[in-house]
Phi, psi and omega in degrees: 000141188250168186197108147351127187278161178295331193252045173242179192306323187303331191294307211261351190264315194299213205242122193257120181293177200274311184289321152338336175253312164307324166274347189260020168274328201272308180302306224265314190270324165304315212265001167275348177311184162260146177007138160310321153328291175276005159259349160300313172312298153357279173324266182334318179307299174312322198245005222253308183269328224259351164279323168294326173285296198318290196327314173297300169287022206354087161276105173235189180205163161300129160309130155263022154246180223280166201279152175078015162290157197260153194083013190234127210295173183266017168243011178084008189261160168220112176240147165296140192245160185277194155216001177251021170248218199274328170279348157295296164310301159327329194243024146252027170258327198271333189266349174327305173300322168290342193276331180284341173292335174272036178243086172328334194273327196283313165298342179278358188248350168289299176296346197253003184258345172256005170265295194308308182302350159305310174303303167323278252258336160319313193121350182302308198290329191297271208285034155234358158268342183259355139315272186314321180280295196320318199244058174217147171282118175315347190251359178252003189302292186305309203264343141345272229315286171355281189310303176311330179247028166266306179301334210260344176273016171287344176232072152060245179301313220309338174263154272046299209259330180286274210286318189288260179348325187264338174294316207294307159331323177249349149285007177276331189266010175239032168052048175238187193276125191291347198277279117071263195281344159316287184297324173291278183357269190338317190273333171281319181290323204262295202273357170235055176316302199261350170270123181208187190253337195226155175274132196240158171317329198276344187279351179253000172282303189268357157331273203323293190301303195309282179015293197295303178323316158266010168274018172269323196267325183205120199274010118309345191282124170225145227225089184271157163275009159290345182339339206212021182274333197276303181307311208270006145263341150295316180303331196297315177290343165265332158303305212277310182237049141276298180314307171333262155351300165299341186268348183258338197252353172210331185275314172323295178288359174308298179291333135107166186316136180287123161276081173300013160254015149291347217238138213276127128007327213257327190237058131214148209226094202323304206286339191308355165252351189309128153323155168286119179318165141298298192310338188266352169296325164317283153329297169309325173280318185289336183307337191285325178311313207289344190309298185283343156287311193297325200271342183280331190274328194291274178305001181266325148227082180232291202332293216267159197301353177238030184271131219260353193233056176254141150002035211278027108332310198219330164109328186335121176268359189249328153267072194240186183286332168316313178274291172002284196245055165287346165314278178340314167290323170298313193265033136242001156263030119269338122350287197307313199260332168290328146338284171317302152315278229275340169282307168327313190256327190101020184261001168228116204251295216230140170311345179279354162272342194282299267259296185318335186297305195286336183265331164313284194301313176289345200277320167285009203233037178308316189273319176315302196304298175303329177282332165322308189300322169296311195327268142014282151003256183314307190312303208302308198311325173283332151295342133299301160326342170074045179242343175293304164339268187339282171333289195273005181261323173322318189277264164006290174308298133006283167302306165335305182301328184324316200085349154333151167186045170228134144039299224265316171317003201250296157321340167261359158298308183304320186290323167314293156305327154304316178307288170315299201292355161326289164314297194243071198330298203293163181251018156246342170273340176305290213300322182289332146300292211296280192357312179284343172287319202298316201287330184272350175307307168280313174284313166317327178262008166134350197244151194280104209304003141326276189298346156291322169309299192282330169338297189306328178277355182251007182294272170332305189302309194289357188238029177293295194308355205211013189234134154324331196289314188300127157001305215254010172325309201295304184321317208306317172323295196285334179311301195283326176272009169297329184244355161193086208306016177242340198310155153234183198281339174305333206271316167309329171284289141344306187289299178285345185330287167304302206304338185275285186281340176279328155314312171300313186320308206247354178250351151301317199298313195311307226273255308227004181241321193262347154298292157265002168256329184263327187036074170245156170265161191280002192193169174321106174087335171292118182304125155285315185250154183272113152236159176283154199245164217281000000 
């Protein structure tokens, strides 16, 4: 594969084709919204009354799980709840704080930003991205980054907070557009969620849910979380290289030559083509040292049967305190290694540079922090109203009324989910909804709630990158106008967009060829078809 170079004519010259006018039509209406900050604000504002309508009008749908389940009322309703009357208000006056200080991504990108900034400020990453970019063949760069951040959701956050930021550092530093390698990352991390080579936390999470969802049709029926490993490790090699393919052939040239005066002043770095030093060779070796201490301390306790952070229930390495709190593991390994580096070269002496690196490093994440609080908000408030629920049981419903029931329903599932996910960010509070319907739905007309599971994922997956609802939209944002203080959420929507429809497009065709035409199963021991026993 060849990859365009960045600085031709073609970028800023080229001939713009109808989809092309079609994303700056999509880039042109987003960027009529307001500030993010004040669109979030908005937002919050927006479902606070429109919560107050539902609520007068009491709009509700059936629970589809089973009565006595948790979270499920005693009449079997899903109702829209108000927020303009007294107990609504009451409980966003008492909960603000709690929804911003409890607004997971913001504590893991604080800890895991005071490690990095170690690493930053040290001097590490500026000399392990031009070691890596200077000696790597230019046309494998794109289908790296990709590839890494598919693989990067096996360690939780770390591409979010790591990996997306550092992609941009190195297409900056081969002089293509930093936004550029910012969307391949996003796309290998966000829209390609569910595809990886190793089992990750979220597969014994959404195991676990289908399960309960197919023991309503059959109460011996289990579920492992390998269920989708054969499927979602294949899958991993057709994303990387569609995101590959998409970021050199339509976003890259979208964006057309990087105007670095646009770019906050701070996250450019003259040197980023600069040879590598001896002293920083020097470094870079003491950093591996310190790399394989972390990873030697990593493996003592998870490996052996008596590892103190394995399951202690059950012994489990993967649903364990290990992954739980792998944010932890990221800030001490950039502590560590970024240390190591930085005594090694001489930019770090005294705890007072580490101290200073971590204060530096928070400092850049000003804007992040005020946009969280809206966020924070809008989420909690839309979540409480139960209108996301609504949404997906409605969408649910829907399908059902089609009458379908051959092969093909599987593409307007997927298509289902994605739509919802629109909404309903998270893929285990989606999946803890759709699920008692979708699953028992399905296995009644024949199909296995495995192959249901992966359907859904990949559903889940492709509109993570292109909805405000993902957790982490917001970092991805604050990320971006660090390289183009004018950017908006049109022009960031617009950028993922093709990564969003050609996924979906083409890892539906894979999941529907390789199920049902190929009849490979998606996963160890896992069934395509369902039959009810007699």
């Amino acid at each position: 594969m060849s990859e365009l170079p960045a600085t031709t004519d073609q970028y800023t010259q080229g001939k713009r084709n109808a989809f092309t006018r079609f994303l700056d039509g999509v880039e042109w209406l987003g960027n009529l919204l307001p500030h993010p900050v004040t669109l979030f604000a908005l937002l919050a504002v927006g479902i606070v009354f429109l919560s107050g309508l539902l609520g007068w009008m009491d709009v509700s749908v059936v629970d589809p799980r089973p009565a006595g389940a948790k979270g499920v009322a005693e009449d079997g309703m899903i109702r829209a709840v108000s927020l303009m009357d007294g107990d609504g208000i009451r409980r966003i006056f008492t909960n603000l704080v709690d929804n911003f200080t409890g607004f997971a991504p913001l504590g893991v990108v604080l800890v895991a930003m005071l490690g990095v900034g170690v690493a930053e400020h040290s001097g590490l990453l500026s000399a392990a991205v031009r070691s890596m970019v200077l000696g790597a063949p230019k046309h494998l760069v794109t289908v790296a980054i990709v590839f890494a951040g598919i693989i990067s959701n096996t360690a939780s956050e770390v591409g979010y907070v790591v990996l997306i930021p550092l992609a941009a550092a190195i297409f900056y530093a081969l002089g293509r557009h930093p936004l550029a390698g910012m969307a391949a990352a996003f796309a290998g991390v966000s829209g390609g969620y569910s595809a990886n080579l190793l089992i990750g936390t979220i597969d014994p999470l959404l195991a676990g849910i289908t399960q309960e969802a197919a023991q309503l049709i059959d109460p011996d029926y289990t579920v492992v979380a390998t269920a989708n490993w054969y499927f979602m490790f294949a899958s991993t090699f057709l994303i990387t290289l569609i995101g590959s393919l998409v970021t050199i052939y339509i976003v890259e040239p979208k964006l057309g030559a990087y105007d670095s005066s646009r770019a906050d002043e701070t996250i450019l770095d003259d040197r980023m083509m600069d040879e590598v030093t001896d002293t920083e060779r020097k470094g870079l070796r003491w950093a591996g040292l310190a790399l394989l201490a972390v990873l030697g301390l990593m493996a003592l306790v998870l490996v052996p049967d008596w590892g103190i952070l394995r399951n202690p229930d059950n012994g489990d390495r993967i649903d364990s305190p290990f992954f739980d709190g792998f944010v932890v593991w990221i800030f001490i390994f950039f502590v560590t290694v970024g240390y190591a580096y930085g005594r090694a070269v001489g930019t770090m002496k005294t705890d007072r540079d580490v101290i200073d690196a971590m204060a530096k490093a928070l400092s850049s994440l000003g804007l992040y922090i005020v946009l969280v609080f809206f966020a924070a908000q809008f989420v909690a408030f839309f979540g409480w109203t139960n209108l996301g629920a609504i949404t997906a049981v409605t969408g649910a419903n829907f399908l059902v009324e089609t009458g379908m029931t051959g092969p093909t329903i599987f593409f307007m599932f997927i298509l289902l989910c994605a739509l919802i996910n629109l909404s309903l960010g998270s893929a285990s509070a989606q999946w803890a909804v759709t699920a008692p319907i979708f699953v028992p739905m399905l296995m009644l007309i024949g199909y296995a709630p495995e192959a249901i599971q992966a359907a859904y994922r990949i559903g889940d997956s492709t509109t993570n990158i292109i909805t405000p609802m993902m957790s982490y939209f917001g970092l991805i944002l604050a990320w971006a106008t660090r390289y183009d203080k004018n950017l908006g959420v049109g022009t960031l929507i617009a950028m993922m967009l093709p990564y969003s429809m050609v996924f979906i497009v083409f890892w539906s065709v894979f999941f529907y060829l390789w199920t049902f035409v190929l009849g490979i199963p998606v996963g160890p021991g896992s069934p395509t078809y369902y039959e009810m026993a007699n």
